[in-house]
C-alpha positions as CSV (number, residue, x, y, z in Angstrom):
1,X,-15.6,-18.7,-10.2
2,X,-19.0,-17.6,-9.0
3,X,-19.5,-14.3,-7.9
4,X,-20.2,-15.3,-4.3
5,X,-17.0,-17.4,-4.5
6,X,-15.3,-14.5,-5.7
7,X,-16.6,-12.3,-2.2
8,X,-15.3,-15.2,-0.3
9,X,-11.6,-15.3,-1.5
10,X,-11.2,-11.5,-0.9
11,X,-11.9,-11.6,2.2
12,X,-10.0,-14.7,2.9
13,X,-7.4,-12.6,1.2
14,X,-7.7,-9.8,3.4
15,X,-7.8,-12.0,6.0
16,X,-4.4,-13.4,4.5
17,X,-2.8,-9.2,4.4
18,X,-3.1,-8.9,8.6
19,X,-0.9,-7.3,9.5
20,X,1.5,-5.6,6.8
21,X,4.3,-3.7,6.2
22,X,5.0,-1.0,2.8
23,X,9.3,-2.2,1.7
24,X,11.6,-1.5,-0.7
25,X,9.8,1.7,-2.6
26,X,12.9,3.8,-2.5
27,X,15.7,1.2,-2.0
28,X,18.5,1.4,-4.5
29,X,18.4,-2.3,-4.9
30,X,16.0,-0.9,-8.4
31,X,19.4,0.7,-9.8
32,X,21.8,-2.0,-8.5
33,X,21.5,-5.4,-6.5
34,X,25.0,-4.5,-5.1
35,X,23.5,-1.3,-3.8
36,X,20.2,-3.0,-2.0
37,X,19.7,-2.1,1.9
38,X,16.8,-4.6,2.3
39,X,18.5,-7.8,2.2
40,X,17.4,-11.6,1.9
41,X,17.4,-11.4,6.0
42,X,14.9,-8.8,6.5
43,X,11.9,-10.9,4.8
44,X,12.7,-13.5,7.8
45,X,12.7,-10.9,10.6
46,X,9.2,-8.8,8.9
47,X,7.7,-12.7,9.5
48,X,9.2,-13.3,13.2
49,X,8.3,-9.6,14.4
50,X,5.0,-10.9,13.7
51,X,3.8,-9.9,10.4
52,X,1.7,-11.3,7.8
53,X,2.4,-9.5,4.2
54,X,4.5,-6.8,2.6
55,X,3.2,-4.1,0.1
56,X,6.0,-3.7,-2.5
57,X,6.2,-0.1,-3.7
58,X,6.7,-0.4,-7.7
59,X,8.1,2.6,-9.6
60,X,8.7,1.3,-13.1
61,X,8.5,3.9,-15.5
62,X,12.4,4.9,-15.3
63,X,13.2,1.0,-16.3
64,X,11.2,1.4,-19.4
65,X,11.8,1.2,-22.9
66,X,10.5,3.5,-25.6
67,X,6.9,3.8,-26.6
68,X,5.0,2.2,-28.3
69,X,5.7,-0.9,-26.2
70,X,7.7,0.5,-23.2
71,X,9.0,-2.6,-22.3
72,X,10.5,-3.1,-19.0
73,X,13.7,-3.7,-18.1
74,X,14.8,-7.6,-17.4
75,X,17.1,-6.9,-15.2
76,X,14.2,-4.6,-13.1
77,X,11.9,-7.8,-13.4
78,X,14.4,-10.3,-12.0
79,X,14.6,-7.8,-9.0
80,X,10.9,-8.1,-8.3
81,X,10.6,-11.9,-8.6
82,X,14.2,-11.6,-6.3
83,X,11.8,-9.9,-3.7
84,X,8.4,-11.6,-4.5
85,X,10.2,-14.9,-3.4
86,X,11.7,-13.5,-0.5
87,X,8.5,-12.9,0.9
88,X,6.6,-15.9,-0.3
89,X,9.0,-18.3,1.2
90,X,8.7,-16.1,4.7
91,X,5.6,-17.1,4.8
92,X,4.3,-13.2,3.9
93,X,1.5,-12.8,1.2
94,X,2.3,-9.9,-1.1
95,X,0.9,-6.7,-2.7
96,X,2.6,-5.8,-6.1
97,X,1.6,-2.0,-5.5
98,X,1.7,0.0,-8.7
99,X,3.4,3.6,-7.2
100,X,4.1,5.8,-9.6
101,X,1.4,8.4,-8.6
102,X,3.3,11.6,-8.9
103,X,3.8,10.9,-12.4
104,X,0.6,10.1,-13.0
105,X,-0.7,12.9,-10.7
106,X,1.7,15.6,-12.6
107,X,0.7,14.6,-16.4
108,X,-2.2,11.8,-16.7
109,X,-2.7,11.7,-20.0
110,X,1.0,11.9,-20.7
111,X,1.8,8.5,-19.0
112,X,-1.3,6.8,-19.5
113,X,-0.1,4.6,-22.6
114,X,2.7,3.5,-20.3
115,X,0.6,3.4,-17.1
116,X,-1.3,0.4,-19.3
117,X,1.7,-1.2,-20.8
118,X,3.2,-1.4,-17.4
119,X,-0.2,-3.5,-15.8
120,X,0.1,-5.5,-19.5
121,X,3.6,-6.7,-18.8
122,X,3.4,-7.4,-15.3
123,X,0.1,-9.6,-15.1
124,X,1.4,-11.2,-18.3
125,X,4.5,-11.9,-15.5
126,X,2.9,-13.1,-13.1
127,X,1.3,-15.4,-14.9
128,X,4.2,-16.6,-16.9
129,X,6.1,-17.4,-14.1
130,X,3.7,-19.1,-12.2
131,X,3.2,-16.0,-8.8
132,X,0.4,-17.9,-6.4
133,X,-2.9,-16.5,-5.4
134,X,-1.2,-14.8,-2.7
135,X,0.5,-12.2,-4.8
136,X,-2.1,-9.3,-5.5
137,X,-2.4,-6.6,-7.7
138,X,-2.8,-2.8,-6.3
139,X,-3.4,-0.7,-9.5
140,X,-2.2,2.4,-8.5
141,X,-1.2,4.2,-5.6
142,X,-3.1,7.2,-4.2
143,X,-4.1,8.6,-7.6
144,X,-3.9,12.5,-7.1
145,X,-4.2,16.3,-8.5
146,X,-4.5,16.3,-12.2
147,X,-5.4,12.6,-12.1
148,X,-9.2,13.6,-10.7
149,X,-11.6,11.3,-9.4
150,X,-13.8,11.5,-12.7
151,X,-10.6,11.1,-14.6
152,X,-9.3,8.4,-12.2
153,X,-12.5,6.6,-12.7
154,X,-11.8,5.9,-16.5
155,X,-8.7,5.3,-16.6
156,X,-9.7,2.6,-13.8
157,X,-12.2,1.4,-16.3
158,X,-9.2,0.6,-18.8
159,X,-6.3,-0.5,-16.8
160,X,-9.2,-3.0,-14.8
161,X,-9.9,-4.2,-17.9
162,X,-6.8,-5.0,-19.3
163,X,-5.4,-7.1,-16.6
164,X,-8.8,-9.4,-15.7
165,X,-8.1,-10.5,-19.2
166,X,-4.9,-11.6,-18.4
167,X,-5.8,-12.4,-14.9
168,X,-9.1,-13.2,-14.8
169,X,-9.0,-14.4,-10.9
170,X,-6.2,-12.7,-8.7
171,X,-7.3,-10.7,-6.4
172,X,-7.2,-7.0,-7.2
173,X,-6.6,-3.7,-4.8
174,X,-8.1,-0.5,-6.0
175,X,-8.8,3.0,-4.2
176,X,-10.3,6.6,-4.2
177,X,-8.8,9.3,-5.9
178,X,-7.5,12.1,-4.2
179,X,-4.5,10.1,-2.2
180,X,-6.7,7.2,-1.6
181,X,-8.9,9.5,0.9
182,X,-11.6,8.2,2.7
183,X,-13.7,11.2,1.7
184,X,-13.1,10.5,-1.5
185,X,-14.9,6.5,-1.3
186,X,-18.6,7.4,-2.3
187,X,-16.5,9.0,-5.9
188,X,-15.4,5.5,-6.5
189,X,-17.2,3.0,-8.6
190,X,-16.1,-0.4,-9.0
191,X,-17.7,-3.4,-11.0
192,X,-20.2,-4.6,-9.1
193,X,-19.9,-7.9,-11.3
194,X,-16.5,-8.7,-9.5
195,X,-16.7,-9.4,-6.1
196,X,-12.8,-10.5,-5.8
197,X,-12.1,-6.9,-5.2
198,X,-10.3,-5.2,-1.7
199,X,-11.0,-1.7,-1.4
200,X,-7.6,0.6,0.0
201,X,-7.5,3.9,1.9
202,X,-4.7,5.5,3.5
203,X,-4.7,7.4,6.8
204,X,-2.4,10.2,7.7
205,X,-4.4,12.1,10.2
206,X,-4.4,14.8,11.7
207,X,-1.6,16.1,8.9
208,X,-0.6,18.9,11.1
209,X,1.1,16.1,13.5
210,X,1.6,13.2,11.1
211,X,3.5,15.0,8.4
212,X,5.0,17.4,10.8
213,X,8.7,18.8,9.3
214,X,8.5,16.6,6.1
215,X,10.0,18.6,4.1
216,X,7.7,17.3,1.0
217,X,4.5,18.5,2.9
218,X,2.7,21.8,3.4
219,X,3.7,20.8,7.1
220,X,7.1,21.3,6.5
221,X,7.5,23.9,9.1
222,X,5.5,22.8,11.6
223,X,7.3,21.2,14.6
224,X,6.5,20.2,18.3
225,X,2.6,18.8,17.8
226,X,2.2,16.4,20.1
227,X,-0.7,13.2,19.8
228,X,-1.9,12.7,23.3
229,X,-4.8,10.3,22.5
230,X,-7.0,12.4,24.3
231,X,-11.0,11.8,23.6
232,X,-11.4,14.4,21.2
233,X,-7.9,13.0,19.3
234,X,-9.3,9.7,19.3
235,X,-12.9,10.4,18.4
236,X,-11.7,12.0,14.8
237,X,-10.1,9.0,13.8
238,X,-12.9,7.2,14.9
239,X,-15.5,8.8,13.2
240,X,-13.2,8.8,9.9
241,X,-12.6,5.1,10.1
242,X,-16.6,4.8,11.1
243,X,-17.4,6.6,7.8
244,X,-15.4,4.3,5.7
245,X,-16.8,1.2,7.6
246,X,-20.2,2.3,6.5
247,X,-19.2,2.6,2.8
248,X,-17.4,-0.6,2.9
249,X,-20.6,-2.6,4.8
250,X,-23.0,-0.7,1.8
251,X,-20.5,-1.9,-0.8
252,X,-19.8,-5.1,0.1
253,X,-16.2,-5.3,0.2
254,X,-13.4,-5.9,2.4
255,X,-11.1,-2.9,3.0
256,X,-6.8,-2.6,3.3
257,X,-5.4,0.6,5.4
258,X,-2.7,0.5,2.8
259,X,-0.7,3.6,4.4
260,X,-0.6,5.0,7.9
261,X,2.6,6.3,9.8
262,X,3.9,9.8,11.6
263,X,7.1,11.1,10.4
264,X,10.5,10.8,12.1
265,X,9.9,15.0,13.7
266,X,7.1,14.0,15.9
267,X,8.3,13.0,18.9
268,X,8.1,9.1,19.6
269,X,6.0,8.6,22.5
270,X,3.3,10.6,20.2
271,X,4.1,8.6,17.1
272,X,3.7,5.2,19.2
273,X,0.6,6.4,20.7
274,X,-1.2,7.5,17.2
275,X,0.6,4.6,15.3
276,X,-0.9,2.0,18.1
277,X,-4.6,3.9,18.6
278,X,-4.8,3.7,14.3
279,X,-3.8,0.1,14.1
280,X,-6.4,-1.0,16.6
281,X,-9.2,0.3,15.6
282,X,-8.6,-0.6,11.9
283,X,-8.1,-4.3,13.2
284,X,-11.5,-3.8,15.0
285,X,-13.2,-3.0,12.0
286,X,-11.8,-6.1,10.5
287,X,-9.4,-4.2,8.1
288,X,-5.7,-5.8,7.0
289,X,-3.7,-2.9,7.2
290,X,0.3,-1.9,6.5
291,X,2.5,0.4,8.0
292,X,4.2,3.3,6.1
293,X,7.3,1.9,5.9
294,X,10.0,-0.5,6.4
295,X,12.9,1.8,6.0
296,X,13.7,5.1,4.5
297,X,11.4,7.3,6.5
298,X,8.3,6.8,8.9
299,X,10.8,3.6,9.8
300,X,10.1,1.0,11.4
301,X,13.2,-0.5,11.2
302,X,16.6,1.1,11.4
303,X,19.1,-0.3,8.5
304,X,21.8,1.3,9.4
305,X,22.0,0.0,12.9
306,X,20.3,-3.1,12.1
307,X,17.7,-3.1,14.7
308,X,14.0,-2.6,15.2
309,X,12.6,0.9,16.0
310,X,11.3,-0.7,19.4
311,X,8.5,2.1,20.7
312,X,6.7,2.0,16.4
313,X,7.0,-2.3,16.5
314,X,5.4,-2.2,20.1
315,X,3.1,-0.1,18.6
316,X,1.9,-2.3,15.4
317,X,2.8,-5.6,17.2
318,X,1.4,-4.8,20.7
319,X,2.3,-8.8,21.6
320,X,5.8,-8.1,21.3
321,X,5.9,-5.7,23.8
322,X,4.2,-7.9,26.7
């Protein structure tokens, strides 16, 4: 595949991603298939609500053997070609997205030799069993603290290398250091050789009302912030998103908002506001995009009472709501 050729599938692959939607990164369906909330249903109702691909959340590492091979767990590997199916025959393309950041935050070089095995077992998977071009490859989500941009920038290096060898033409996801910031683009350096490249950020902005009484956040105390959309609200994101455009344009590549979402303590009408203003004016930048996330928190839709969080779908799906 020619270079150019490459630069033409990702974007037709980008194209492909839409409108998407993070699942399954904290379901117990990992531990147990008896335990699973997402069910074989839910891939048909993410494709009728309107959307195009789902972003699987991957935490391997506690489904791993011993070193020197950590091999992973079959019965782990039959749950992800249990959910890669689901979503391929619902018409969604998917992002296998490599999520175990805080561990490779916390202690790099302690989890790097299994960081590599993981990406050398699963794209030796997907090629053994045959996953089509519209299953992609995100290397690793939000790479943070002690994993530093210089630092995240060789390990890239590697674990790039590794699985183009074995899969020399699906289309890969990669991002900035320092939770996949969009300050943190012009620190990221990809092979300019390999134009079948999408380029991810996440957006949680302003923090102070997006991560409002999350109890994992610095925000944890914060409560009552409201998101108006006023011009001065608005003009931030756009001068954030604006910033990453011009990277993208200089670069050449396509991008994915991979993440965006306001936790559950906001109140709604704000979430639905900043979820709707975000997913605009990514779309009118030409970005694919996913929401932050299916279930769990941030939802979007509510397991437990088996319905769609009406005011956050409205929001990401504005069709729906007229």
């Amino acid at each position: 595949m020619s270079s150019g050729q490459e630069q033409d599938q990702a974007w037709a692959q980008n194209r492909r991603l839409g409108r998407g939607v993070n699942i399954i990164g904290y379901d117990p369906l990992w531990e147990s298939r008896k335990r699973a909330r997402i069910r074989e249903k839910h891939f048909r109702l993410i494709n009728e609500a309107g959307f195009d691909s789902v972003r699987i959340n991957l935490h391997p590492f506690k489904h791993m053997g011993p070193a020197p091979d950590y091999p992973i767990a079959p019965e782990w590997l039959a749950t992800l070609d249990w959910a890669v199916n689901q979503a391929l025959c619902n018409a969604l393309t998917v992002i296998l997205d490599m999520h175990e950041f805080t561990a490779m935050g916390q202690d790099p070089q302690g989890n790097k030799a299994r960081f590599l095995a993981t990406w050398r077992q699963l794209a030796q998977h997907c090629r053994r069993w045959g996953y089509p071009d519209r299953v992609l490859l995100e290397l690793l989500n939000e790479p943070c603290r002690e994993l530093t941009p210089a630092l995240w920038q060789g390990y890239l290096q590697e674990v790039y290398s590794l699985v183009r060898e074995i899969q020399p033409e699906r289309t890969l996801i990669i991002g900035p250091a320092e939770f996949n910031s969009i300050d943190a683009l012009p620190k990221l350096e990809l092979p300019q050789e390999d134009g079948n490249i999408i380029v991810t950020v996440h957006y949680y902005r302003p923090g102070e009302f997006t991560h409002q009484g999350a109890h994992w956040s610095r925000h944890r105390d914060l409560s009552g912030i409201e998101w108006r959309g006023t011009s001065e609200e608005k003009a931030a994101i756009r001068q954030d998103f604006d910033q990453a455009q011009a990277w993208a344009e200089a670069q050449g590549r396509p991008l994915f908002l991979g993440e965006f979402g306001a936790y559950e303590k906001a109140d709604m009408a704000s979430r639905a506001r900043w979820t709707a203003f975000v997913a605009r004016e990514a779309e009118a930048r030409g970005w694919s995009w996913a929401y932050w996330q299916f279930d769990s928190d941030f939802v979007a839709y509510d397991i437990e009472n088996d319905r769609w969080v009406q005011p956050i779908l409205d929001a990401l799906i504005p069709e729906r709501a007229s």
